[in-house]
MARDREN-573527 format. One record per atom (N, C-alpha, C): atom name; chain; x, y, z. Coordinates in steps of 0.02 Angstrom, whole numbers. Example, Ala and Ser with C-alpha at 12.3 -4.5 7.8 and 13.67 -1.06 7.14 Angstrom:
BEGIN
at|ch|xx|yy|zz
N|A|660|-284|390
CA|A|615|-225|390
C|A|660|-165|390
N|A|642|-112|354
CA|A|684|-53|357
C|A|645|2|394
REM end
This chain:
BEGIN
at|ch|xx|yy|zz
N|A|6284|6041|5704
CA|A|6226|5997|5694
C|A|6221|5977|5621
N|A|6220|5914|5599
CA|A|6171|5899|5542
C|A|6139|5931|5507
N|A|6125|5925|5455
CA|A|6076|5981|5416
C|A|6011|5908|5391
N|A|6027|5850|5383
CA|A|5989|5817|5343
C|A|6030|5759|5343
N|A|5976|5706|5363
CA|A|5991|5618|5372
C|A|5942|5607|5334
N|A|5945|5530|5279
CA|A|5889|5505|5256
C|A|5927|5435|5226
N|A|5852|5386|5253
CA|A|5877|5300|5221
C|A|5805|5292|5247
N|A|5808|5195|5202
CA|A|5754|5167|5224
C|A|5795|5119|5236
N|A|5704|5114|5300
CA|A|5747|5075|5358
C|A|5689|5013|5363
N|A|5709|4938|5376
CA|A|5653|4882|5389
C|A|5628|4905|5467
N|A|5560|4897|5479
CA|A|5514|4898|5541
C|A|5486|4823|5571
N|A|5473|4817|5621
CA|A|5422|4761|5645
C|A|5369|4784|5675
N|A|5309|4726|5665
CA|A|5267|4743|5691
C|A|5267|4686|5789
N|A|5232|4721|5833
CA|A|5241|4696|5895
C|A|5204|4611|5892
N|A|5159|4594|5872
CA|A|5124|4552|5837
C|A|5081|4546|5788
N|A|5042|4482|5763
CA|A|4999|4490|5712
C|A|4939|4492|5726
N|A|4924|4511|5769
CA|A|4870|4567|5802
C|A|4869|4619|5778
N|A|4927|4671|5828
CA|A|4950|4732|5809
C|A|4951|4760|5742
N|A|4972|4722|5703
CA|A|4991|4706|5625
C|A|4898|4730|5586
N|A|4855|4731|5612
CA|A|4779|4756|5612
C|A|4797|4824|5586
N|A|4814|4864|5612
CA|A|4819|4935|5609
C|A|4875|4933|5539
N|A|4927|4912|5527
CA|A|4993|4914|5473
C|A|4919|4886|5396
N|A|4882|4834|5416
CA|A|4831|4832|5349
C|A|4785|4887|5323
N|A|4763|4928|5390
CA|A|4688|4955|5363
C|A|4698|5017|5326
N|A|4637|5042|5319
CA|A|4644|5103|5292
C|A|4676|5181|5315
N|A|4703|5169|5401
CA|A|4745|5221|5423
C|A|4795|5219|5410
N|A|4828|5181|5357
CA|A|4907|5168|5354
C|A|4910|5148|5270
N|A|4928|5209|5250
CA|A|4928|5213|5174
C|A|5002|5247|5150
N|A|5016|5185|5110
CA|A|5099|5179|5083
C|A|5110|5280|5063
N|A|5143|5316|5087
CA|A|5167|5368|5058
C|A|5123|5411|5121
N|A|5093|5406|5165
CA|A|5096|5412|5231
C|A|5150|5451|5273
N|A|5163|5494|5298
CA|A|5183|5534|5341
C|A|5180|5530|5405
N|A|5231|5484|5463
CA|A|5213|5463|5513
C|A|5269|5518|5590
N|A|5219|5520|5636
CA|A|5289|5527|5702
C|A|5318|5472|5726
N|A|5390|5475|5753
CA|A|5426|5425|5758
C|A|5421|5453|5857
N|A|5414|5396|5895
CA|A|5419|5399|5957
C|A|5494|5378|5980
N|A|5541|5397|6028
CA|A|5597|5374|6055
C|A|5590|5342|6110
N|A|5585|5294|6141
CA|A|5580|5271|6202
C|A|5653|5245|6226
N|A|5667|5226|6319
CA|A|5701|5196|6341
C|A|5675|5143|6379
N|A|5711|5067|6359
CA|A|5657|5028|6435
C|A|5731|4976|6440
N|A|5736|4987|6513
CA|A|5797|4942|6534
C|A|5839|4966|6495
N|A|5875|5007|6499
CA|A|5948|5057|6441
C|A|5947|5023|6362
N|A|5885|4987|6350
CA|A|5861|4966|6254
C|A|5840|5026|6211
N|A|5868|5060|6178
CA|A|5820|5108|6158
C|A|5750|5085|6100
N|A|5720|5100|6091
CA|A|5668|5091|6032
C|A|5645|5151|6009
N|A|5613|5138|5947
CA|A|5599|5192|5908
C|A|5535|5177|5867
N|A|5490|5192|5892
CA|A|5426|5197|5850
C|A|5382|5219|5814
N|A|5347|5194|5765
CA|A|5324|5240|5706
C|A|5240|5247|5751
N|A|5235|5289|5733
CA|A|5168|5311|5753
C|A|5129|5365|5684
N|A|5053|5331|5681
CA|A|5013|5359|5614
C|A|5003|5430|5642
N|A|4950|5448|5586
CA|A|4911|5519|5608
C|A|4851|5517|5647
N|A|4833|5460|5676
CA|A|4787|5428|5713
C|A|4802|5416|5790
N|A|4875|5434|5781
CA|A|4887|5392|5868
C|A|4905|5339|5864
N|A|4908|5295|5798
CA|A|4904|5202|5821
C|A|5006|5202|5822
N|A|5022|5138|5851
CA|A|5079|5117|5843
C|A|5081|5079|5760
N|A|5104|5090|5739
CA|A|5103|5026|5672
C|A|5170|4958|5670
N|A|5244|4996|5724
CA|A|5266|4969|5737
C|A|5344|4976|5758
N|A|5396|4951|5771
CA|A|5460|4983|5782
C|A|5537|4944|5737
N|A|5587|4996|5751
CA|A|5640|4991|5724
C|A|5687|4944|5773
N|A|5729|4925|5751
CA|A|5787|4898|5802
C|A|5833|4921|5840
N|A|5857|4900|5886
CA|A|5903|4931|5928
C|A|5940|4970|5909
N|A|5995|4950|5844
CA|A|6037|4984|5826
C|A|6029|5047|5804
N|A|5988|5046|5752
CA|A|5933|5116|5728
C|A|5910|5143|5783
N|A|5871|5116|5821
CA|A|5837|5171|5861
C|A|5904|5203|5902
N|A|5927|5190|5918
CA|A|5984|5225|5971
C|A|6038|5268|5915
N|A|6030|5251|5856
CA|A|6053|5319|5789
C|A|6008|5359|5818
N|A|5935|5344|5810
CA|A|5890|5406|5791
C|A|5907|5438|5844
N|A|5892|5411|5911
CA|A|5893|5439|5990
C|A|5973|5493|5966
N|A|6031|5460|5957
CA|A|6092|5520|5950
C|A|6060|5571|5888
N|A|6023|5560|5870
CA|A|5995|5632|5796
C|A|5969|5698|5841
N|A|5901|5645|5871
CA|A|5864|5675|5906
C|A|5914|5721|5959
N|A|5942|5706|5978
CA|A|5993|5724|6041
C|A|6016|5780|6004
N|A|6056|5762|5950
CA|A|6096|5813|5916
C|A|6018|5888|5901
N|A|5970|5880|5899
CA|A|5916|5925|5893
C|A|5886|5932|5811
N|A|5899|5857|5782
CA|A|5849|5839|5741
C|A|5795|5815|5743
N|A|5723|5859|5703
CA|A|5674|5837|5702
C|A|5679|5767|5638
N|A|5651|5725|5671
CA|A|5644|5670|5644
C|A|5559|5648|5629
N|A|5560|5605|5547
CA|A|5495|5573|5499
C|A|5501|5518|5474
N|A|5457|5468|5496
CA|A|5448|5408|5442
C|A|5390|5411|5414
N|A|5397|5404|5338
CA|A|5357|5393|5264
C|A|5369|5332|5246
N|A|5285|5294|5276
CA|A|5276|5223|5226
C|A|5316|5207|5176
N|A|5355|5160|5162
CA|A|5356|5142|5085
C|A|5310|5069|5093
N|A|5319|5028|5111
CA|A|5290|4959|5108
C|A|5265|4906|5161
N|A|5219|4851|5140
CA|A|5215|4819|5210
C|A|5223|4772|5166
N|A|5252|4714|5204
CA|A|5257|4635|5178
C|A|5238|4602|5242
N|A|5244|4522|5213
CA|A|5237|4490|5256
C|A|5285|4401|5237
N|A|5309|4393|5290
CA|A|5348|4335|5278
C|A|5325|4262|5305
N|A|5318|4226|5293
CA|A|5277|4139|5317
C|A|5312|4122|5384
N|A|5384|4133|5363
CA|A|5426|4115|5430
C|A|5475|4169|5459
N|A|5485|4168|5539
CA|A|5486|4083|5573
C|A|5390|4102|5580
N|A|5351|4032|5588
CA|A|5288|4049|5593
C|A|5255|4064|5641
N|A|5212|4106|5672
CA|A|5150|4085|5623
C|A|5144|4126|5549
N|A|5191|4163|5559
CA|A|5227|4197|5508
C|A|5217|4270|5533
N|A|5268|4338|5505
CA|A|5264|4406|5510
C|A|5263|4456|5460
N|A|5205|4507|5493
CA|A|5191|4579|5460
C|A|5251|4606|5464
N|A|5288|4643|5412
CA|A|5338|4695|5422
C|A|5328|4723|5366
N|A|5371|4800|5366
CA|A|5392|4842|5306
C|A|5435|4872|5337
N|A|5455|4937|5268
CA|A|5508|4986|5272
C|A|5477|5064|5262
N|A|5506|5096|5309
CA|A|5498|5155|5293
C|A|5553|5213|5278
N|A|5546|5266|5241
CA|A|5592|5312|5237
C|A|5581|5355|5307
N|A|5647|5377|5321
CA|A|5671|5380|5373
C|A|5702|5450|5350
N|A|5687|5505|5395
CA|A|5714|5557|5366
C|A|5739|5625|5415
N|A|5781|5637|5439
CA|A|5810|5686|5488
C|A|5830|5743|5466
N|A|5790|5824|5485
CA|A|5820|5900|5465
C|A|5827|5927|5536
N|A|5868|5973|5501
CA|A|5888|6032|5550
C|A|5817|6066|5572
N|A|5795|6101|5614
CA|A|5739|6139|5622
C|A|5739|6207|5608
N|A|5801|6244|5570
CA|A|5834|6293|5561
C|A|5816|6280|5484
N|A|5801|6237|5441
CA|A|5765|6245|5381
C|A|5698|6202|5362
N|A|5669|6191|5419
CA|A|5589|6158|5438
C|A|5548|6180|5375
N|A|5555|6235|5358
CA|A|5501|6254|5275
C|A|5523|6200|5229
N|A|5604|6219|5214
CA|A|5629|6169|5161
C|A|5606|6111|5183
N|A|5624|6089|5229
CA|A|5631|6022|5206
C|A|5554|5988|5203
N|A|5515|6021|5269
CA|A|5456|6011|5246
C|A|5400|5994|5183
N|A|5427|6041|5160
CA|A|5401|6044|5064
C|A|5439|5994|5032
N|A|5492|5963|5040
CA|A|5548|5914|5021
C|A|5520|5844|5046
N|A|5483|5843|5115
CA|A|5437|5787|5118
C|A|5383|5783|5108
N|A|5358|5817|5081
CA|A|5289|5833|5062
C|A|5297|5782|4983
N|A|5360|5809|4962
CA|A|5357|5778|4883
C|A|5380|5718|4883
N|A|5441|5687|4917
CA|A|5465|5631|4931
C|A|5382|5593|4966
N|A|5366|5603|4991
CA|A|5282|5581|4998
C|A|5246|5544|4960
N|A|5226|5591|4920
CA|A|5205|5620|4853
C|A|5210|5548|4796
N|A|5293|5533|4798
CA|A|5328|5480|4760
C|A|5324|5418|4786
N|A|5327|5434|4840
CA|A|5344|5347|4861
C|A|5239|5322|4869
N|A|5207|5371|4877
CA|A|5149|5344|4863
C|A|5111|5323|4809
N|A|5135|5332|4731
CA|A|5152|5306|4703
C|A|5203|5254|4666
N|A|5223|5239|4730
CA|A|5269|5177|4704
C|A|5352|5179|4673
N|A|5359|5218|4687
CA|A|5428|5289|4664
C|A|5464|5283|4756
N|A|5533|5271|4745
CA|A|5573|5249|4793
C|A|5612|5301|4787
N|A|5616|5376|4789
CA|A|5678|5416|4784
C|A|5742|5402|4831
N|A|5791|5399|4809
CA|A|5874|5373|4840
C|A|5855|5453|4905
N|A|5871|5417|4963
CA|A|5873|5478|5022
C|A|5939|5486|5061
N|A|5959|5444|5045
CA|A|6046|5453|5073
C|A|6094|5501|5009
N|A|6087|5579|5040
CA|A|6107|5622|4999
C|A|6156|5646|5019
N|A|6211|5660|4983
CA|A|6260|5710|5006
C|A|6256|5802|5031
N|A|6304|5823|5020
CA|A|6325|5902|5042
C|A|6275|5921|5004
N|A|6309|5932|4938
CA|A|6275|5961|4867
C|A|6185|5941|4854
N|A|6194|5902|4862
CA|A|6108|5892|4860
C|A|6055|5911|4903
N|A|6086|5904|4977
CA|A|6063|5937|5022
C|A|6067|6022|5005
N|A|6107|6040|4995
CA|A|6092|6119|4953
C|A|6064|6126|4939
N|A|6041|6063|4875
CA|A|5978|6085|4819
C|A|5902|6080|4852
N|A|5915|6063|4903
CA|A|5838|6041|4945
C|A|5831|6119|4972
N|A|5860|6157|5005
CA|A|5861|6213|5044
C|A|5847|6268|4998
N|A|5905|6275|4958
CA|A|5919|6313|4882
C|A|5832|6336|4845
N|A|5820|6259|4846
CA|A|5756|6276|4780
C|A|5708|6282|4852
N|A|5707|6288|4880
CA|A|5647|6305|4961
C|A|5613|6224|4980
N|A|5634|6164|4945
CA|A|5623|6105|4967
C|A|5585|6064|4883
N|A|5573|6110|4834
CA|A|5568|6093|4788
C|A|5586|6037|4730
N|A|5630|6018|4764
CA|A|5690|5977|4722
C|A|5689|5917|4759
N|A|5703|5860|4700
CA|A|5682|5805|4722
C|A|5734|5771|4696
N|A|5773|5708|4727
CA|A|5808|5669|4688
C|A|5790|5620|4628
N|A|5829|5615|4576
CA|A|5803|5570|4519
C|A|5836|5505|4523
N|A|5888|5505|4581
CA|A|5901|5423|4572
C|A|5836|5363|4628
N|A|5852|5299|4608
CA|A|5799|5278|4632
C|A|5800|5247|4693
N|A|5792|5212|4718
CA|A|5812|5146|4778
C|A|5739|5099|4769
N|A|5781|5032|4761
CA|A|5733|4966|4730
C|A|5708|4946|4791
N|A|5662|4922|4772
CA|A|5618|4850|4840
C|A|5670|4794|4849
N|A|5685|4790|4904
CA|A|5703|4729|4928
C|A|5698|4666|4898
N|A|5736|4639|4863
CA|A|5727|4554|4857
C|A|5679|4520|4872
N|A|5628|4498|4829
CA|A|5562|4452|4852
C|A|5623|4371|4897
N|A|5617|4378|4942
CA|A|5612|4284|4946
C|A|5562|4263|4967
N|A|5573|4189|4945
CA|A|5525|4129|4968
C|A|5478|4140|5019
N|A|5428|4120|5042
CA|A|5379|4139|5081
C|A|5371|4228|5103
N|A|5383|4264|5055
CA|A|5364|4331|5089
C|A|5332|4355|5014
N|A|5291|4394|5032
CA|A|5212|4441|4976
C|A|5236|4513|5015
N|A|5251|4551|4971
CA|A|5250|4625|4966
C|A|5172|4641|4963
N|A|5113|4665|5008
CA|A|5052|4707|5030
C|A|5045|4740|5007
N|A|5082|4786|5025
CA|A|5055|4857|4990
C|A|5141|4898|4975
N|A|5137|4907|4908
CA|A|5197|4979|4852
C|A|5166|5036|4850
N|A|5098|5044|4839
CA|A|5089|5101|4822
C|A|5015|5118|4849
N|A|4992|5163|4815
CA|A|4921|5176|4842
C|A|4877|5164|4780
N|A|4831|5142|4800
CA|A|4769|5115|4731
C|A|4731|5163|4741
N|A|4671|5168|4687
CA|A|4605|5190|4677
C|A|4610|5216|4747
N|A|4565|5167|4787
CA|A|4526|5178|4841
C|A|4550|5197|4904
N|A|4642|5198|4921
CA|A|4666|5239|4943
C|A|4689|5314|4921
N|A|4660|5328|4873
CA|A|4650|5397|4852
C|A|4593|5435|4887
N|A|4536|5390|4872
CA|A|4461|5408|4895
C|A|4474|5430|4968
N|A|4516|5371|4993
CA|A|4523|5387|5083
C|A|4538|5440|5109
N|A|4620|5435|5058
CA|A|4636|5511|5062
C|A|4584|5592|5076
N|A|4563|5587|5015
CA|A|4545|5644|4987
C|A|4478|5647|5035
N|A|4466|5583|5076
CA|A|4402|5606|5135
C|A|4442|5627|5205
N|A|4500|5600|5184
CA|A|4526|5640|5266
C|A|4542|5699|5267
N|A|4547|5751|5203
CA|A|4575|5806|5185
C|A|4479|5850|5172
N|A|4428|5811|5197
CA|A|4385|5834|5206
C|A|4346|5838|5143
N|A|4361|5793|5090
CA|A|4316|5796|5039
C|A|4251|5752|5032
N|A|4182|5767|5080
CA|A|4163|5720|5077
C|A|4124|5665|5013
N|A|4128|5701|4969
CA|A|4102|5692|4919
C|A|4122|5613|4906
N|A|4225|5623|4894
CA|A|4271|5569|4886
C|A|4263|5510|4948
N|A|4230|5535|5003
CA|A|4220|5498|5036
C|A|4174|5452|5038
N|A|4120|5490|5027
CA|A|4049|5446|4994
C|A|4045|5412|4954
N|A|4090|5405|4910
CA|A|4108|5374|4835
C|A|4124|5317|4871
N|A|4197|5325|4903
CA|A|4241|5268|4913
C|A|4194|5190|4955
N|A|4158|5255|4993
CA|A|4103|5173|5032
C|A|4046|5161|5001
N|A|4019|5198|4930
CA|A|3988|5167|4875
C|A|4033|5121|4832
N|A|4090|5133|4819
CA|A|4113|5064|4768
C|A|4123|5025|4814
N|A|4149|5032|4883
CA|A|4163|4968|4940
C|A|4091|4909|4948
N|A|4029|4951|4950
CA|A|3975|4934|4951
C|A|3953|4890|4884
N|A|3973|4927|4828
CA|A|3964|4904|4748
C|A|3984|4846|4744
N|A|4059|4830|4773
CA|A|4110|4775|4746
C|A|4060|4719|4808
N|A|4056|4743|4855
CA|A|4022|4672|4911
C|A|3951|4674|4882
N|A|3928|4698|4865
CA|A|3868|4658|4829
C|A|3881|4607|4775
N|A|3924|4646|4721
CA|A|3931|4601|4650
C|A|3972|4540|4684
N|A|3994|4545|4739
CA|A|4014|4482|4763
C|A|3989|4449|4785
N|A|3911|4464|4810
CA|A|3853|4439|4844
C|A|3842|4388|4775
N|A|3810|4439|4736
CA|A|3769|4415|4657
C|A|3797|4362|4643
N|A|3881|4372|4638
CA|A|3919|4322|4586
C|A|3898|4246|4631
N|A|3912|4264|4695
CA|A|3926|4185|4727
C|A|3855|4165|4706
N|A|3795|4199|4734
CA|A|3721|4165|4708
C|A|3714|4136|4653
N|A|3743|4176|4607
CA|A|3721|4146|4536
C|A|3774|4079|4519
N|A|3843|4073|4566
CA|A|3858|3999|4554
C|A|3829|3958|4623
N|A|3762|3966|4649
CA|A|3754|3911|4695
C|A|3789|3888|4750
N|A|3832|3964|4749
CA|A|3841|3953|4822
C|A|3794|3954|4880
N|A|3760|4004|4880
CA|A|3716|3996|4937
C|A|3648|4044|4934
REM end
């Protein structure tokens, strides 16, 4: 068996409907997701699923039927947000991103665990760690108990023409979110006081130019 798979991989969303859930506040870049395997008509698919239950969206044939042989082989398999974009065409235009994609043995579930905990960690700040690792590095993940992190990088994708990169990283106020789902309500209360703060001064501003 494998000891350790890792890449990022492009996702779609099912529509721009669906694509609702990939904006809000349950789906925050550096995010920790389950990946679902399905079969329909011998197609395989592979879907990311939040900590909520929602779909946010799926991989392609080719990939998913990798993951399905991982899975098979008796890897537990993770996708970690890195990004959502969105492209104009073909139109009415589409939600997509990439996520890191990451396969261990279950025979070192601590390591690597703690190894995505930190790869996490990075890419939610905007930090792309390179996940396609060799022998030796994979050592160093097990070795240091999951401690160890790669220092090379992996870039964002090529802006083209009609496509806006959403969300790299996590701001302010996906911190606040955070730190209310981890039960802080304090951070929580905050976050829908400045949400509240900013839609007023947006109230004020338009009044005071006559808008309405």
């Amino acid at each position: 068996m494998e000891r350790y798979f890792g890449t990022y991989q492009t996702f779609r969303t099912v529509s721009k409907k669906d694509a609702a859930v990939l904006m809000g506040s349950n789906t925050l870049v550096g995010d920790r997701y389950r990946i679902n395997l399905t079969m329909d008509e011998g197609v395989h698919r592979a879907w990311l699923i939040n900590k909520f239950n929602e779909t946010i969206g799926y991989f392609d044939d080719g990939f998913s039927r990798e993951l399905s042989l991982f899975a098979a082989e008796g890897l537990e398999l993770v996708g970690i947000l890195s990004f959502v974009a969105f492209t104009e065409t073909p139109e009415p235009g589409e939600y997509w991103g990439q996520a890191a994609v990451i396969g261990y043995s279950p025979h070192y579930a601590e390591e690597f665990n703690r190894f995505i905990d930190g790869v996490c960690g990075l890419i939610g700040k905007g930090i792309r760690p390179k996940l396609a690792l060799n022998g030796p590095a994979v050592d160093e993940i097990i070795n240091s108990n999951g401690t160890w992190l790669p220092s090379e990088r992996e870039p964002l994708p090529e802006k083209q023409r009609g496509m806006a990169l959403l969300k790299t990283r996590r701001g302010f106020i996906d911190g606040l979110v955070e730190a209310g789902r981890t039960g802080n309500k304090g951070c929580y209360i905050l976050s829908w006081a400045f949400l509240l703060a900013l839609v007023a001064a947006i109230i004020i501003g338009l009044k005071s130019c006559g808008v309405f």
